[in-house]
N, C-alpha and C positions, 0 to 999 in steps of 0.2 A: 532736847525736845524742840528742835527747831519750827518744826511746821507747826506744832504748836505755839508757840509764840506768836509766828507768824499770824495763823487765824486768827487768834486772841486781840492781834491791835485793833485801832479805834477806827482803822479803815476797811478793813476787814469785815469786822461787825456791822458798819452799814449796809455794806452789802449782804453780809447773812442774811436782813431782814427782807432781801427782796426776795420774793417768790422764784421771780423769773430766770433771777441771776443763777438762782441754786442751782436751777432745771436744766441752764446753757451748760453750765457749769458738769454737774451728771452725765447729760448727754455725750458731751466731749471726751469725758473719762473714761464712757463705758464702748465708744470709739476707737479709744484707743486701745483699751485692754481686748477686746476683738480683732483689731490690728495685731497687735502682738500676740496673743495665743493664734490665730491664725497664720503669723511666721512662725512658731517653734514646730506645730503642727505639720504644718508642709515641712519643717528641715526633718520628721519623722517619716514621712512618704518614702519609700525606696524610687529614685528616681532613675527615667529612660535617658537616654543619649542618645543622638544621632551623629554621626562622622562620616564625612569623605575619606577617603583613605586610597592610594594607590602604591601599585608594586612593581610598575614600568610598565614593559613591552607584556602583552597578553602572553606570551610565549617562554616569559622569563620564570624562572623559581619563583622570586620575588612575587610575581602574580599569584602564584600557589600558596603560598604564605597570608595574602590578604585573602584570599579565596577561604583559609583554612579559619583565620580571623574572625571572618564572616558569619562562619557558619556555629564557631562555639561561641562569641560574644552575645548572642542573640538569650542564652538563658544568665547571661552576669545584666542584661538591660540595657547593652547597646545596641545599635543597629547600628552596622557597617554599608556604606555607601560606596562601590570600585568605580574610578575612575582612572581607568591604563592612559601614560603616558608614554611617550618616548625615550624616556631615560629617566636616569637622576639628576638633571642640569633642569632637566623643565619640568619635573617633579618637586624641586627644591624652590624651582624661583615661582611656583604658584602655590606652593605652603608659605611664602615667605610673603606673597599679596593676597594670602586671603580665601584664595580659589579653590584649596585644597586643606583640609584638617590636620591628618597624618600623612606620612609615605615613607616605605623602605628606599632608603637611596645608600651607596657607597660612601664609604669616605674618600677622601683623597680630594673633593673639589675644590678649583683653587678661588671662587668667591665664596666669601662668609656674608649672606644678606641675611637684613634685617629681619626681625620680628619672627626668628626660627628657633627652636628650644630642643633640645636634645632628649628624648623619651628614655632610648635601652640600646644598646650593643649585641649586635648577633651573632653568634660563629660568623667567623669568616669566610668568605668565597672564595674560588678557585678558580684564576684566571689561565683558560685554555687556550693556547696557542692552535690553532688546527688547521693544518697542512695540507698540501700534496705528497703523495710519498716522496718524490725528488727531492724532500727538504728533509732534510737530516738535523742540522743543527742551527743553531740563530746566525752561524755568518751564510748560511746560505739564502737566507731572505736578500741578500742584496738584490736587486734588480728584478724586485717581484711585487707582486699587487699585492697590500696589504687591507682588509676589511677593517676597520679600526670602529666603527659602531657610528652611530646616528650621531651628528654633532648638538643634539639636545643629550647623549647619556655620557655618562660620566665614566665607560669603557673607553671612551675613543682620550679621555685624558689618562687615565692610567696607562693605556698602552703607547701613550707615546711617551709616557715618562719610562718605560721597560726598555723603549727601543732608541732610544737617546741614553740611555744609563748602557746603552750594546753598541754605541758611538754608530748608530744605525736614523740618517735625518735623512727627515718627509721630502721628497722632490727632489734628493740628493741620491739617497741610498736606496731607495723605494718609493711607489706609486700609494698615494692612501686612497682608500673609497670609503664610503659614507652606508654601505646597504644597511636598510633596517633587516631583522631576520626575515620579516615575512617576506620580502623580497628576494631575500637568498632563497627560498624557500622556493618561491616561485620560479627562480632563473636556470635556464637550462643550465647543464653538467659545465662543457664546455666552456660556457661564459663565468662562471665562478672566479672567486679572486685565488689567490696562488695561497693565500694564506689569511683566516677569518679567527680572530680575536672575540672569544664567550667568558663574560664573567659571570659564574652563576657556582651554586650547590653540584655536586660531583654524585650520581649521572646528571651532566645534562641533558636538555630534551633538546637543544640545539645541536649541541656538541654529538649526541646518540643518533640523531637525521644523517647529516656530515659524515659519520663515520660507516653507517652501515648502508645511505641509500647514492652514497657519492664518492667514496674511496679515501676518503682523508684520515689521518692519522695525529697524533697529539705530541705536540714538539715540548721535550723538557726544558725548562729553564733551569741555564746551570748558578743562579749564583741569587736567591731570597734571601739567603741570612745579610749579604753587605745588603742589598738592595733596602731591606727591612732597619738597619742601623741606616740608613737614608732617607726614608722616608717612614713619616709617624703612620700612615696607615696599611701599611703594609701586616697584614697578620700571621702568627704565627705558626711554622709546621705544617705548612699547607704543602698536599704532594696527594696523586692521584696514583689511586691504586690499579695493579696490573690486572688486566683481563678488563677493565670496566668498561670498555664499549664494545668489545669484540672476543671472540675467543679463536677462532680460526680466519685469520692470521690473529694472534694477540695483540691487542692494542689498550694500552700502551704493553708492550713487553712486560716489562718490570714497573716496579714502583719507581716515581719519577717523582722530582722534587716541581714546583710549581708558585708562583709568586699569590697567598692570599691577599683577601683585601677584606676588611673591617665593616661588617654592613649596620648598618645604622637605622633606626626609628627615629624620625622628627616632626614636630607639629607645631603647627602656629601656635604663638606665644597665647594667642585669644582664645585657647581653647580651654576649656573647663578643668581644672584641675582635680577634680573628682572622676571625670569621663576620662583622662589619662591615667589613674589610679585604675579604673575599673581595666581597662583594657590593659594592662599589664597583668595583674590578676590572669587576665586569659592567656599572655603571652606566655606566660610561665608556668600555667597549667596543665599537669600529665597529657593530660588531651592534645595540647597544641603539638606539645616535646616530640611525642608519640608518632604523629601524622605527618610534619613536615622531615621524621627523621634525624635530629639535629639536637645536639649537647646543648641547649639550650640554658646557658648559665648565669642565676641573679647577682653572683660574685661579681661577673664582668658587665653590670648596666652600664656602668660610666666609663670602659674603657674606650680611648681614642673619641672621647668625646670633642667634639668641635665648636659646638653651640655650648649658650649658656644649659644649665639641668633644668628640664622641667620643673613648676614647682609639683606635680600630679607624681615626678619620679618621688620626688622628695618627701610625697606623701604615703607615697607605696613605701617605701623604705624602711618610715616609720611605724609601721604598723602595728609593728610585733613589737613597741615599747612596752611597757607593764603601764598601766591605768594609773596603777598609783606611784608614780614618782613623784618626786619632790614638790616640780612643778604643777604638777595635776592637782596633787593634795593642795597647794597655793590656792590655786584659781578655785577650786572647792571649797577652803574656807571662807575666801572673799564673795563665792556667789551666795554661801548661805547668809553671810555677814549685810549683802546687800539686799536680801530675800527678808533676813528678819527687820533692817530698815524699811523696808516698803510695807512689808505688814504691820506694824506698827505706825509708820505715819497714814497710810489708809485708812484703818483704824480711828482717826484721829480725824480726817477729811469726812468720810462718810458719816459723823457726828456730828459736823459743821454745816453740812449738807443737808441733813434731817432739818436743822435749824435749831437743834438743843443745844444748850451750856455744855461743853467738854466735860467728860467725866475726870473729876479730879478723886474721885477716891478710889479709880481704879489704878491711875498714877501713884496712891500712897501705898495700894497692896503691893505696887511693884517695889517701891524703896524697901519696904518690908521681904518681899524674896530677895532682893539682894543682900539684904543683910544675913540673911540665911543661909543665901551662896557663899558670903565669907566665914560662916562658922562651919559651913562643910569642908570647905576650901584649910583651916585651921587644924579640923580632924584628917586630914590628908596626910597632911604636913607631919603629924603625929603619930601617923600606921607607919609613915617612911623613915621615920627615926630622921629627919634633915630638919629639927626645929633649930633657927638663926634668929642674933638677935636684930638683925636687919630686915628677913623678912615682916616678926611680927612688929615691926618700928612701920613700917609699911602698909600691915593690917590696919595697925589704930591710927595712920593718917587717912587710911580709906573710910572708915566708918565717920570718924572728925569729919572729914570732905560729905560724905552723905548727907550728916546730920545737919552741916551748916545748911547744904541747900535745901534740905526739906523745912527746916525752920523757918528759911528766907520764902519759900514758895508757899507755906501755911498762912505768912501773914496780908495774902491777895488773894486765897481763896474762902469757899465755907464747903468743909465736907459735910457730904450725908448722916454720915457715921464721924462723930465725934471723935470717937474709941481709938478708931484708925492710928491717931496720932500718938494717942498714950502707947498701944502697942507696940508703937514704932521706936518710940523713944527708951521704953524699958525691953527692947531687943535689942538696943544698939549699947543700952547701960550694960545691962548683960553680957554681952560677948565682948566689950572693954575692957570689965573686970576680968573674965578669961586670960584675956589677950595679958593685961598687967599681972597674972598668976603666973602663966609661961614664961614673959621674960625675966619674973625673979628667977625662975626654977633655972633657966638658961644662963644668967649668970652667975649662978650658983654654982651649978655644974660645972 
């Protein structure tokens, strides 16, 4: 009974008697307890999110993806903000300052900047080589324009690790260009590059232009499997099937193998960790699986992770623990443990605060149900057939412990009720002699 003691001293008491003090005193308390029931309150509110989020080039999957994002996050409570970049290079370095919340970008970038956290892992992409018909095979790219992607996206690094792993170098082997698509889009036939590099979902809407409105066709890559023992992001089984951009002439012919590539969600570190729970929920929801078309797998969140894991993955993860482990049950009996401390030293404040003498005889009914708890506690012990002569050695130094401090505590106060004491003492005699009847009987036994 700490805080009892506590108000009990002789400085204490002085200030009991001032009016004022009591009232500052109230006020403050009931301050704070509106304070705190107005946090727990708000942590029950189902709360909104807002996020930036991009998916590169407006013309890319990835954009579709955020697009689709958009549109189903809106009933889980986020709102989705698109903000199209140029790639994954300036997609990554403006989640990494702040500028941007989430964004689908590639793997394979060769800086890792700061303050970026790893969300989920997406099926992999499928990097499209796309040709002139004159180009058959990867040594015919010698001495030909290659489109290799904007120097903010993170296509134009993958592809020249493809074309250096084909002992095929930039200003040596080949001319590189920079077009963004929309520029291809816009450039006459003619002026086109000999060969344009699409890393996207398989149809592409690039790759699908190219082939049906300009004659280009899709060059196999003969060798993912080493490529992929080469490089960590490289994904697996990626190959584009035949007929898929054309059917007369077929393009590609046959099924063609193809180098995937790992795509990835990341978000600044500063981003809510609940608001990344929640929008994975939607990544992984029928709905999304459905629309963007794509195997969307929570087995592979973490694969080819490059960044640290969100802690928002870390919480999605958990989700489906069971309530009552181990730990749970812990932290449960420590909050009622600290629940029945508060209500009891309150108890105890708001008596001090009235300005009355502590109730001490409601202190002596408590020594009194304890001692009651340990003669239940004895009958337990008794249904379970585990009577020891160690536990009940235990019992009667709890009751001895009891008694001493009520006897010690009797001699500073005056109960109400006289009685109180006698009762206390002829319950504690009583379940003593018990307690001494059991452990003959035990060593008897």
């Amino acid at each position: 009974m700490e805080a009892e003691q506590l108000l009990s001293s002789e400085a204490m008491s002085k200030f009991q008697r001032k009016a004022w003090f009591r009232k500052t005193v109230a006020v403050v308390l009931i301050v704070l307890i509106l304070g705190l029931t107005g946090y727990f309150v708000y942590g029950l509110i189902p709360k909104q999110y807002t996020l930036t989020i991009t998916g590169g080039d407006i013309l890319g999957n990835r954009h579709l993806i955020a697009k689709v994002l958009k549109d189903e996050a809106a009933s889980y409570g986020v709102n989705l903000i698109i903000q199209p970049t140029e790639g994954s290079v300036e997609a990554t370095r403006n989640v990494s300052e702040g500028k941007l919340d989430i964004a689908l970008v590639q793997s394979g970038l060769e800086d890792k900047l700061p303050n970026v956290e790893h969300v989920a892992t997406l099926p992999a992409e499928v990097t499209h080589f796309l040709v002139k018909p004159d180009i058959r095979e990867i040594e015919d790219l010698k001495g030909k324009v290659i489109n290799t992607g904007s120097k903010s996206d993170g296509t134009r690094l993958t592809t020249k690790q493809v074309l250096d792993f084909s002992n095929l170098e930039a200003g040596v082997d080949y001319i590189e260009t920079n077009y963004s698509f929309e520029q291809l889009v816009k450039m006459k036939a003619d002026k086109l590059p000999d060969a344009i590099v699409n890393i996207s979902y398989s149809p592409s809407f690039v790759a699908d232009y190219l082939v049906k409105e300009r004659g280009y066709t899709v060059l196999e890559l003969p060798f993912p499997p080493s490529l992929a023992l080469r490089y960590g992001w490289v994904g697996d089984g990626a190959k584009i099937l035949a007929y898929t951009y054309n059917t007369i002439p077929p393009v590609p012919a046959t099924d063609i193998a193809a180098v995937g590539v790992n795509l990835q969600m990341i978000a600044n570190s500063n981003v809510q960790p609940e608001a990344v729970s929640k929008l994975l929920e939607v990544l992984y929801s029928p709905t999304v699986v459905n629309r963007i078309n794509q195997k969307v797998d929570e087995s592979n969140i973490t694969t080819a992770a490059s960044y640290p894991i969100s802690k928002g993955t870390v919480a999605y993860l958990k989700r489906n623990e069971s309530f009552f482990s181990q730990e749970t049950m812990e932290q449960l009996k420590n909050l009622l443990g600290l629940l029945f401390t508060l209500g009891s030293s309150s108890l105890i404040v708001l008596k001090w605060l009235k300005g009355g003498r502590l109730d001490d005889d409601l202190e002596f009914k408590e020594y009194i149900a304890l001692v009651s708890a340990i003669e239940k506690e004895i009958g337990a012990l008794e249904q379970q057939g585990g009577l020891e002569a160690e536990q009940l050695m235990q019992l009667a130094y709890r009751l001895t412990a009891l008694k001493s401090e009520a006897l010690e505590k009797y001699n500073r106060i005056k109960l109400k009720d006289p009685a109180l004491m006698d009762t206390f003492l002829s319950s504690v005699a009583d379940t003593r002699h018990y307690v001494s009847l059991l452990m003959e009987r035990v060593r008897t036994a």
